[in-house]
N, CA, C and O atoms as a DFTB+ gen file, in Angstrom:
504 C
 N C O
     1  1      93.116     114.559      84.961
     2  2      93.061     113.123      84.801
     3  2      91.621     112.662      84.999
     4  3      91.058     112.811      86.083
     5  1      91.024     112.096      83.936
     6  2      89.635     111.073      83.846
     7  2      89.803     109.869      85.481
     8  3      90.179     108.698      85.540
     9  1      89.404     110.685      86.430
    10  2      89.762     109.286      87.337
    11  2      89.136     108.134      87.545
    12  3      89.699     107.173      88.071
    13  1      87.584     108.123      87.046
    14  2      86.958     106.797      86.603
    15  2      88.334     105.907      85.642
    16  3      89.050     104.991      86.046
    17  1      88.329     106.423      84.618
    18  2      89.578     105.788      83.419
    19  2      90.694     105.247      84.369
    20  3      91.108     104.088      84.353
    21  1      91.123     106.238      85.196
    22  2      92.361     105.646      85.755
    23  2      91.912     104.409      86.757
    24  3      92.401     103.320      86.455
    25  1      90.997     104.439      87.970
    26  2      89.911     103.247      88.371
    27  2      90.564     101.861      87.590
    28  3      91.445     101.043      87.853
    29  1      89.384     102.151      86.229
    30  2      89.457     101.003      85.375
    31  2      90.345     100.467      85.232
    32  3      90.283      99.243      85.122
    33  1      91.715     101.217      85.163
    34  2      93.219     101.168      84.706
    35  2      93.691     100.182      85.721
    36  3      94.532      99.306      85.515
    37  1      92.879     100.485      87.165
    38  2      93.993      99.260      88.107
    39  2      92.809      98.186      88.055
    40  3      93.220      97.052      88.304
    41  1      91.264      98.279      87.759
    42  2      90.656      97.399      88.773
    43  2      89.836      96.387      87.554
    44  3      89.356      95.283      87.812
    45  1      89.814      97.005      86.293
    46  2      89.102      96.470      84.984
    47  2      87.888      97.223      85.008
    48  3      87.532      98.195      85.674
    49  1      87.231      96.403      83.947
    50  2      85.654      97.397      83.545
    51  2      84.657      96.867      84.774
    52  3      83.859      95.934      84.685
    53  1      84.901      97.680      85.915
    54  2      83.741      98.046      86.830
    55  2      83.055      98.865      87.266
    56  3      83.419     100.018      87.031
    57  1      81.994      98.710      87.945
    58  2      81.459      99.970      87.938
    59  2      82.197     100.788      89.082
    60  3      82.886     100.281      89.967
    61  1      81.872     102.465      88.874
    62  2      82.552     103.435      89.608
    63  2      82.343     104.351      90.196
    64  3      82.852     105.399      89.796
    65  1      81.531     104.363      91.366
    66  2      80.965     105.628      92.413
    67  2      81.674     106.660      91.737
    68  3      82.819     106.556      91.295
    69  1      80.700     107.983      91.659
    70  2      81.187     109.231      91.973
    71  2      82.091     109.355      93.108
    72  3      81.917     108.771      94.177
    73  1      82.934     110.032      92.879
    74  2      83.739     110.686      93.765
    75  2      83.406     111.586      94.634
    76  3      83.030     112.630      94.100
    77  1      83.395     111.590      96.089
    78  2      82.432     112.395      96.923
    79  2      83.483     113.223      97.482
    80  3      83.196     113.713      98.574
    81  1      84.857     113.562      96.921
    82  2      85.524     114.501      97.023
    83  2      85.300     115.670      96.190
    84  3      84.429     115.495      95.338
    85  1      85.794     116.698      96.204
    86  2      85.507     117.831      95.056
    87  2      86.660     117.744      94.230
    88  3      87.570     116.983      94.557
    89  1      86.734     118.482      93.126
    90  2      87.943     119.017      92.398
    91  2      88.620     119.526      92.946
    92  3      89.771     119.161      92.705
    93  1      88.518     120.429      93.797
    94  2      89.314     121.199      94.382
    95  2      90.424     120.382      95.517
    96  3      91.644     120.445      95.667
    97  1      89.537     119.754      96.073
    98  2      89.882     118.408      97.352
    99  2      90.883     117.759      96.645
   100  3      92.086     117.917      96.856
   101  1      90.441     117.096      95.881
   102  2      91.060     116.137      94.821
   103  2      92.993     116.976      94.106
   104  3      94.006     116.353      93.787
   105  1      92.752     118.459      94.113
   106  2      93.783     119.102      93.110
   107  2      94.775     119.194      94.607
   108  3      95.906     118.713      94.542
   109  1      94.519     119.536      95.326
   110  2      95.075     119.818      96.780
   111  2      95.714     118.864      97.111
   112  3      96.731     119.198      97.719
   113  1      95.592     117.821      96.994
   114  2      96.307     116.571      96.976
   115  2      98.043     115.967      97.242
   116  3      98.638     115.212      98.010
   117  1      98.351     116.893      96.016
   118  2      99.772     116.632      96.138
   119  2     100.531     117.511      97.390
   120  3     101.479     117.200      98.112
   121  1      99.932     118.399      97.346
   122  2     100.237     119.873      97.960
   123  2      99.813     119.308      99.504
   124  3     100.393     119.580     100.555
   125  1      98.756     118.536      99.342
   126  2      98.739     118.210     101.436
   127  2      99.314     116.532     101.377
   128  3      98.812     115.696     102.129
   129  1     100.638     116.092     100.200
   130  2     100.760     114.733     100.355
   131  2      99.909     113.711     100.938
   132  3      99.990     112.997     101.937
   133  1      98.847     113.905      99.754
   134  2      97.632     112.661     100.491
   135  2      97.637     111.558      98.958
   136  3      98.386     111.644      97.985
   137  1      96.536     110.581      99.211
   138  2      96.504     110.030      97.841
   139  2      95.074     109.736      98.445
   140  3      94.535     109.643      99.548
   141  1      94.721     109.631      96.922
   142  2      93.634     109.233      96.700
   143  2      92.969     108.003      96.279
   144  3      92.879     107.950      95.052
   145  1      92.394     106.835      96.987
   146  2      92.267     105.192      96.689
   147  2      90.820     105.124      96.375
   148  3      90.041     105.966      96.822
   149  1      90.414     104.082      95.568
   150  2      88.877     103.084      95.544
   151  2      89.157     102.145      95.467
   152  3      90.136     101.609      94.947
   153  1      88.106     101.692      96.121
   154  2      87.942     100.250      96.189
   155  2      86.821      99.839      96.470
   156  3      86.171      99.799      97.515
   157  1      86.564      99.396      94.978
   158  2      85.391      98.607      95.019
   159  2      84.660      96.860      95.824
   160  3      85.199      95.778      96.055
   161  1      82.927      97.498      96.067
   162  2      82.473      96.918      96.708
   163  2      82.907      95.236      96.699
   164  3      83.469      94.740      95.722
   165  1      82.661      94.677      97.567
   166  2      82.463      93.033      97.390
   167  2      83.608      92.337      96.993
   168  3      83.574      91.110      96.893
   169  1      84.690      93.027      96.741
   170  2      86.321      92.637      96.410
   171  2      86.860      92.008      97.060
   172  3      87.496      92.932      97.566
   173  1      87.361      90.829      97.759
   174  2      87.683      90.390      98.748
   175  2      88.742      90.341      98.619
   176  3      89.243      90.288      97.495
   177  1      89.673      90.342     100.074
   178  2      91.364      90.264     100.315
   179  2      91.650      89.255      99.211
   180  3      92.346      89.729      98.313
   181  1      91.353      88.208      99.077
   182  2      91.923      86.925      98.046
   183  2      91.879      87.691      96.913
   184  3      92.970      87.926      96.394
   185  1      90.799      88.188      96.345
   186  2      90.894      88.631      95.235
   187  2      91.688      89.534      94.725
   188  3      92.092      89.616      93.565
   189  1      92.008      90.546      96.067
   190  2      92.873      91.603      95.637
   191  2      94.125      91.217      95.188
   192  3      94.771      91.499      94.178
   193  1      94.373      90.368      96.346
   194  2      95.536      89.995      96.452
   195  2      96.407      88.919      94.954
   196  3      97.619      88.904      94.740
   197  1      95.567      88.309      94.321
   198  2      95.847      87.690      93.130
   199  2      95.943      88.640      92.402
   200  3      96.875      88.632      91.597
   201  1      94.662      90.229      92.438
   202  2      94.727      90.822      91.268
   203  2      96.114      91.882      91.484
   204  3      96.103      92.844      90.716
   205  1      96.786      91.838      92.029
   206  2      97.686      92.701      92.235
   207  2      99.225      91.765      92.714
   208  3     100.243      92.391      93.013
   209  1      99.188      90.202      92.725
   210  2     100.226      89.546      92.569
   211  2     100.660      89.947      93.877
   212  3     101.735      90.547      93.889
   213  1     100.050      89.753      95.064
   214  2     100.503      89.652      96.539
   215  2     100.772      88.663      97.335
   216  3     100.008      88.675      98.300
   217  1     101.786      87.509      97.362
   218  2     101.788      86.512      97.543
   219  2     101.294      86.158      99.665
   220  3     101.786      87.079     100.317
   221  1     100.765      85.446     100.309
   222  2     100.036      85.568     100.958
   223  2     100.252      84.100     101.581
   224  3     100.127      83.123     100.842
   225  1     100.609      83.927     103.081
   226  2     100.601      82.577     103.812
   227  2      99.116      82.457     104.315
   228  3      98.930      81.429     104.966
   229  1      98.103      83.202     104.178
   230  2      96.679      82.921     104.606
   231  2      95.957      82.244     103.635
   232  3      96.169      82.221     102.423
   233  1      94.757      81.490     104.512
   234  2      93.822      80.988     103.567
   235  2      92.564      81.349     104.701
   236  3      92.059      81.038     105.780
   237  1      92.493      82.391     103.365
   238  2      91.448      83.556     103.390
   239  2      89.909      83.133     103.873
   240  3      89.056      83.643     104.601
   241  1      90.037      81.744     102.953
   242  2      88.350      80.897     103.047
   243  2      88.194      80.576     104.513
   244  3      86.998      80.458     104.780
   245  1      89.170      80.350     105.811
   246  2      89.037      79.736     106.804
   247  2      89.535      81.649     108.281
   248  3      89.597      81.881     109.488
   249  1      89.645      82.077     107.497
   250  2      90.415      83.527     108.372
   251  2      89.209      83.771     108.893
   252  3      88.184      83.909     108.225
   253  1      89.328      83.862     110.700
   254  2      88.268      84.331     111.507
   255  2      88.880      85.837     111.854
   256  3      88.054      86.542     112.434
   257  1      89.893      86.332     111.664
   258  2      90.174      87.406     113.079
   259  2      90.740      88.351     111.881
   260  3      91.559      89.241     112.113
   261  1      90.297      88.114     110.744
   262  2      90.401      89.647     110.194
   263  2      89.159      89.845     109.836
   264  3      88.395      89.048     109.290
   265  1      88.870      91.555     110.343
   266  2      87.878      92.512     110.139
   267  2      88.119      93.067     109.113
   268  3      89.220      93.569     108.885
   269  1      86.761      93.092     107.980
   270  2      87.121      93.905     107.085
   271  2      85.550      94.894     107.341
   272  3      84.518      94.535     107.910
   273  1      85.807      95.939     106.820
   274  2      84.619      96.805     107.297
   275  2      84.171      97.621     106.071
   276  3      84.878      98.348     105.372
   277  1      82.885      97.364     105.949
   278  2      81.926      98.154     104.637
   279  2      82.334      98.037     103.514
   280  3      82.838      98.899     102.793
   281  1      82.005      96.258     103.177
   282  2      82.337      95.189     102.348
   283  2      80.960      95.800     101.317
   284  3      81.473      96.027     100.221
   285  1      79.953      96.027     101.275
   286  2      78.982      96.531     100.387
   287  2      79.328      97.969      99.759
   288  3      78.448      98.355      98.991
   289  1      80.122      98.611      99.872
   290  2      80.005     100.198      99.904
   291  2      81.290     100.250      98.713
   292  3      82.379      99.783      99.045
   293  1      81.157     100.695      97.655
   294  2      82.058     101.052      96.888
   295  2      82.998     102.132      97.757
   296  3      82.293     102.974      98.313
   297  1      84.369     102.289      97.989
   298  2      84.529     103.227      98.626
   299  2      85.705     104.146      98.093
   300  3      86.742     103.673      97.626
   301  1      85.427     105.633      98.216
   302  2      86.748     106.501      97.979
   303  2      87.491     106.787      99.450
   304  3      86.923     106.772     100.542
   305  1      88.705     107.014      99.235
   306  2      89.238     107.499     100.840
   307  2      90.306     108.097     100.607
   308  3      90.859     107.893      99.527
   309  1      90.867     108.975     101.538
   310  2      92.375     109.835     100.979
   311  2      92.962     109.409     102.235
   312  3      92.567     109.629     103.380
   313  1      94.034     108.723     101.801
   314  2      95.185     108.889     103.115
   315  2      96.501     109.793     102.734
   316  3      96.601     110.636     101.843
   317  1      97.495     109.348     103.703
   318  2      98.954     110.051     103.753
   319  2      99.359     109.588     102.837
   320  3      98.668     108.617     102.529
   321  1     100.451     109.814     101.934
   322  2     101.465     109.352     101.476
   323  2     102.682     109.292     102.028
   324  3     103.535     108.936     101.216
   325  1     103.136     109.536     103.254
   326  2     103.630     109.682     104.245
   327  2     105.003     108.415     104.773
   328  3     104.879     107.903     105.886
   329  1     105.700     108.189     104.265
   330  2     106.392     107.173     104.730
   331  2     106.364     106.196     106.226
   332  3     106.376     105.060     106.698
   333  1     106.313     107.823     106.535
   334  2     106.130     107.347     108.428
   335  2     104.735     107.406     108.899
   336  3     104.221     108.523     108.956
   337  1     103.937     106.220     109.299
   338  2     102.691     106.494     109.745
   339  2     102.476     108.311     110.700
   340  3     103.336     109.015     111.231
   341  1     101.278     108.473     110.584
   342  2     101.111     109.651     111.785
   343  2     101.078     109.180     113.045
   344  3     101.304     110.009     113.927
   345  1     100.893     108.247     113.314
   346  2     100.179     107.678     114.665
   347  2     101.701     106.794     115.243
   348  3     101.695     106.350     116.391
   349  1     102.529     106.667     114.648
   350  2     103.627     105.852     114.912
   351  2     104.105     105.424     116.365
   352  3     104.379     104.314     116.822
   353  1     104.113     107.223     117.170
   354  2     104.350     106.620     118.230
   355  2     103.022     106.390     119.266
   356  3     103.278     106.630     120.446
   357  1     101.961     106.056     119.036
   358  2     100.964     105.959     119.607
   359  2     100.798     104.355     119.579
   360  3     101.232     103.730     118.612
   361  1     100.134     103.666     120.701
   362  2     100.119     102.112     120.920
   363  2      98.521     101.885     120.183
   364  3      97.860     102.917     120.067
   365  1      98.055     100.922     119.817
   366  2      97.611     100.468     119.052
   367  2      96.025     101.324     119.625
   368  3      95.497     102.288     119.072
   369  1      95.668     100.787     120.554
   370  2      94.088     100.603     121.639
   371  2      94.516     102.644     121.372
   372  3      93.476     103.207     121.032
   373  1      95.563     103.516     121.456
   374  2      95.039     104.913     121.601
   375  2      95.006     104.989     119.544
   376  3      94.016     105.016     118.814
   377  1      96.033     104.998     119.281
   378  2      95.243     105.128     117.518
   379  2      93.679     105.029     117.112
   380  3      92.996     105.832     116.476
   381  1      93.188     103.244     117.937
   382  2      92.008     103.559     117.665
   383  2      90.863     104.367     118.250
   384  3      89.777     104.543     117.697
   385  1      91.248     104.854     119.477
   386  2      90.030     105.750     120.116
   387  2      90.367     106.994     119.014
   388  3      89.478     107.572     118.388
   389  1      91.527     107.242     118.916
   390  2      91.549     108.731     118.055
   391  2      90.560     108.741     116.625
   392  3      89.869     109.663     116.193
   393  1      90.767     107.359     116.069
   394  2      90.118     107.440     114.986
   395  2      88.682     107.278     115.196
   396  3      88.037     108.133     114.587
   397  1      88.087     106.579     115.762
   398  2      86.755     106.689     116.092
   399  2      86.273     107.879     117.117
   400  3      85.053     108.038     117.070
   401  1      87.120     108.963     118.255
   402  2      86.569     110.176     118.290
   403  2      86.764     110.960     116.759
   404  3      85.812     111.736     116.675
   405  1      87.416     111.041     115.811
   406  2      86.934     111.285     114.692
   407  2      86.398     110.955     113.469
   408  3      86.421     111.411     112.325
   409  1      85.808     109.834     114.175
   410  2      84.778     109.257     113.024
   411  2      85.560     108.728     111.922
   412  3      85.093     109.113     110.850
   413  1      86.524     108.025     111.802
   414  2      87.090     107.558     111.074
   415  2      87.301     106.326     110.619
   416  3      87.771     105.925     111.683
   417  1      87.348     105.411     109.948
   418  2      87.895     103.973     110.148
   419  2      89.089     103.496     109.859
   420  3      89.110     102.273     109.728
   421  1      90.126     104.069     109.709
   422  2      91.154     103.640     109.576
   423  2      91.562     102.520     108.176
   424  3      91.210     102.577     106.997
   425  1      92.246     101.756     108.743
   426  2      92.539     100.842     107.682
   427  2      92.207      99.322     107.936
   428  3      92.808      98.762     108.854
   429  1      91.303      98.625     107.195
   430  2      91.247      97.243     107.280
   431  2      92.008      96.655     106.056
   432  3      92.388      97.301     105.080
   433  1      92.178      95.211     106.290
   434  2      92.619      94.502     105.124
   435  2      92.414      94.783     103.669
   436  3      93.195      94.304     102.847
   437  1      91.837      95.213     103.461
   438  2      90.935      95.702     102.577
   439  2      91.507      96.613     101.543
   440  3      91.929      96.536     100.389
   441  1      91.327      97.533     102.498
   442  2      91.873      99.231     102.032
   443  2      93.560      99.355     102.138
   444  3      94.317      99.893     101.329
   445  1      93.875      98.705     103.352
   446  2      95.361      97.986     103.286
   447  2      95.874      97.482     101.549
   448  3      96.438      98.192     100.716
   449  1      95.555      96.413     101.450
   450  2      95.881      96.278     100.227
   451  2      95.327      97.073      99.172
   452  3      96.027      97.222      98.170
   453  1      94.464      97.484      99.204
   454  2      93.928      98.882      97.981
   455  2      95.537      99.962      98.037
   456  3      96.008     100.240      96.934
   457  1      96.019     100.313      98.855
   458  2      96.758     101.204      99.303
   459  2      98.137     100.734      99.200
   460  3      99.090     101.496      99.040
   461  1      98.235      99.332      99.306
   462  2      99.922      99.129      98.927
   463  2     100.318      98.531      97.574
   464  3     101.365      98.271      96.981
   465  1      99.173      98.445      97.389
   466  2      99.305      97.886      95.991
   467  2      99.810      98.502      94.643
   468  3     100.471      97.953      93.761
   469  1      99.389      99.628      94.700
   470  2     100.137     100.402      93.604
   471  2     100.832     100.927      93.614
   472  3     101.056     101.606      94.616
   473  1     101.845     100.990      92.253
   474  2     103.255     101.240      92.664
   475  2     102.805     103.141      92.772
   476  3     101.761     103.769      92.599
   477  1     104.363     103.557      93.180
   478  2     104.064     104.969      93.653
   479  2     103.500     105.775      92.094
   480  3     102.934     106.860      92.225
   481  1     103.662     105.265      90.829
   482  2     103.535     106.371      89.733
   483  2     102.401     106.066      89.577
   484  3     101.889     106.819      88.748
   485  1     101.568     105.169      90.036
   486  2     100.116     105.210      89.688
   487  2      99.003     105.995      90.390
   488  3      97.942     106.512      90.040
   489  1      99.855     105.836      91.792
   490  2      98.920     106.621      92.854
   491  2      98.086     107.555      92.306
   492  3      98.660     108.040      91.331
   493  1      96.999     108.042      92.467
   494  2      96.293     108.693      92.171
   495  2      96.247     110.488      92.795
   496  3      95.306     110.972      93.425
   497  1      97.992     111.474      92.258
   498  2      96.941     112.474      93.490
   499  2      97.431     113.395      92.181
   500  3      98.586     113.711      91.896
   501  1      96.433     113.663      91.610
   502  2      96.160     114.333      90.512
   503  2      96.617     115.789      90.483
   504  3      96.399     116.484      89.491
């Protein structure tokens, strides 16, 4: 699968970081039930959220207490496909030390909606 093409397919004609996964990373995919998301830079929750028909009691223009993180950075990321979070039974404050002792960021609003947004046949795990 052309995965720039597929990109375009959810997000329109934008531009599209290389993929800083490998082929190999990328083929492994199904086989370690992960998926594979982008989401491009400067996209904001409002925007997503119209472009993907997410209906929404916030107004986004006035929202202080959501963090969204590395709003400049075109980004690729692989999560679970996993029904059940991994972290499920873990309370909120230990999830996040785990993810930041591994250097991770988890999920903001952001990538949240990058990630629920498409239905399951689009997902990307090639």
């Amino acid at each position: 699968m052309d995965i720039k093409k597929y990109v375009k397919g959810v997000y329109g004609n934008i531009k599209v970081d290389k993929c800083q996964f490998t082929n190999k990373e990328i083929s492994e995919l199904k086989k370690t039930k992960e998926l594979l998301i982008y989401l491009p830079s400067k996209i904001s929750p409002s925007k997503l959220c119209k472009l993907f028909g997410i209906k929404t009691n916030i107004n986004f223009k006035n929202e202080s207490l959501i963090n969204n993180i590395m709003i400049k950075e075109n980004q690729w990321f692989i999560v679970s496909n996993s029904k059940t979070p991994e972290l499920i039974n873990k309370s909120g404050q230990e999830a996040k030390r785990i993810y930041e002792n591994e250097g991770l960021y988890g999920m903001d609003l952001r990538r949240y909606l990058a990630f629920i947004s498409l239905p399951a046949e689009r997902k990307l795990h090639t």
